[in-house]
Structure formats: structure tokens, C-alpha cells
C-alpha positions in Angstrom: -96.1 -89.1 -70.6 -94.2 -87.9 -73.5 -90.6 -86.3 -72.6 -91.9 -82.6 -73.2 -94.8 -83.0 -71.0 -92.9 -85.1 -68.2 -90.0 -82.4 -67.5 -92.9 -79.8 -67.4 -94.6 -81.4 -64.8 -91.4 -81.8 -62.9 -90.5 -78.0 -63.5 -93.9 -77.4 -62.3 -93.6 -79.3 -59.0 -89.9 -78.3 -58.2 -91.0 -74.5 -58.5 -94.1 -74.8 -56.5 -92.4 -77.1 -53.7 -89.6 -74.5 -53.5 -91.8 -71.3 -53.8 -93.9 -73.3 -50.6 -90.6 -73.8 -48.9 -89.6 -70.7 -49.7 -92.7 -69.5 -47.6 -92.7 -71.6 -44.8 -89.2 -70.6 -43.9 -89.6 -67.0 -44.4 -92.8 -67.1 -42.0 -91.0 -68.9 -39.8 -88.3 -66.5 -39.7 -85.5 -69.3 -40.6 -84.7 -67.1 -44.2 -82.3 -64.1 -43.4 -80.2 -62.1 -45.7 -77.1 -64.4 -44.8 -79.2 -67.5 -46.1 -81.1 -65.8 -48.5 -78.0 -65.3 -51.3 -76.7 -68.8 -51.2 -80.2 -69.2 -52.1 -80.6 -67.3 -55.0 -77.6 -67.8 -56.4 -78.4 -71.6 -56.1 -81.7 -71.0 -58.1 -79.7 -68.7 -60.7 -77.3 -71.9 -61.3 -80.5 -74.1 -61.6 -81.9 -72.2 -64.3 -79.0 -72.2 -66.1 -78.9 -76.1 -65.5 -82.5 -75.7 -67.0 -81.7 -74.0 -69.9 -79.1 -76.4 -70.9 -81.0 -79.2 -69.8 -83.8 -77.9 -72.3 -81.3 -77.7 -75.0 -80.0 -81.0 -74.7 -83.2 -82.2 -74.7 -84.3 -80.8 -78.3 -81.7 -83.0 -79.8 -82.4 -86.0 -78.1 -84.6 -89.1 -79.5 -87.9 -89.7 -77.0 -86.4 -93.7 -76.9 -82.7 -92.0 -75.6 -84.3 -89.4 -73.6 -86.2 -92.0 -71.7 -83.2 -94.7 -70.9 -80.8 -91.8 -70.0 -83.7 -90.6 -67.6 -84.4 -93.4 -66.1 -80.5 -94.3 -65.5 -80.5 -91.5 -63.9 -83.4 -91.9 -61.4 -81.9 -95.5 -60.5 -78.5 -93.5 -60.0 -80.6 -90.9 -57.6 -82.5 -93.8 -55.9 -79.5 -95.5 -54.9 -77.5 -92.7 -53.8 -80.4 -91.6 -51.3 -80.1 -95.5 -50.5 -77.3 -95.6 -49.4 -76.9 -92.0 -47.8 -80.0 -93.4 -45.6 -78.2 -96.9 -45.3 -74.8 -94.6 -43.9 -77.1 -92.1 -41.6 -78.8 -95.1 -40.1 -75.4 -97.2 -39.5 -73.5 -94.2 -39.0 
């Protein structure tokens, strides 16, 4: 997948997981006013991270893009690691 088209596809599922969440709590009855703007000014902040993200992006070679992505999933996979590793020995 080519940089452009992976964080697309990513966008795509983060909104559409969210806007389900988003649902299933507000059916639920679990999403009040309280915890509602936490919430959207969380999502504001995102898309800013977005938009910067995107901008960054531009200027980065696909080979670059690609190492500093992965780095970063290994750096994501071992936090949830060990945050598992800590809850289970905890």
C-alpha cells in the first residue's frame, strides 16, 4: 500500500470505529453531556493532529515515511505489551 492510500484507510477505520462507538454508547445511555465534551474536544485535538500529520507527510520520502511508521507501530506494540504484561502481574 502506498503511504497516501495506507493513512486513508486508517482514517477511514478510526472514524467509522469511533462514529460505531460513538453509537453504541449513546444507545446505551453511557454518553451524557459531562462525557460528551471531553469527547469532542478530544476529536477537535485529533484533527488538528491530522492536519499536521498530513502535512508532515507531504514532505516526507515513501522509503522515510515507511521506517518512521513502522518504528512507530513496534513502539505502540510494545507499550500495549507491557501495559498487558503490568495489568496481568499487577
Amino acid at each position: 500500500m502506498e503511504r497516501d492510500e495506507l493513512v486513508q484507510a486508517l482514517g477511514v477505520f478510526f472514524t467509522v470505529a469511533t462514529l460505531a462507538l460513538g453509537a453504541t454508547l449513546t444507545a446505551s445511555g453511557l454518553i451524557t453531556a459531562a462525557t460528551a465534551l471531553p469527547g469532542a474536544v478530544a476529536m477537535v485535538a485529533s484533527f488538528g493532529g491530522m492536519l499536521v500529520g498530513q502535512m508532515v507527510r507531504s514532505r516526507m520520502q515513501p522509503e522515510v515515511f515507511r521506517r518512521w511508521f513502522m518504528i512507530a507501530m513496534i513502539f505502540l506494540g510494545l507499550y500495549l505489551a507491557t501495559t498487558a504484561l503490568f495489568k496481568i502481574h499487577g
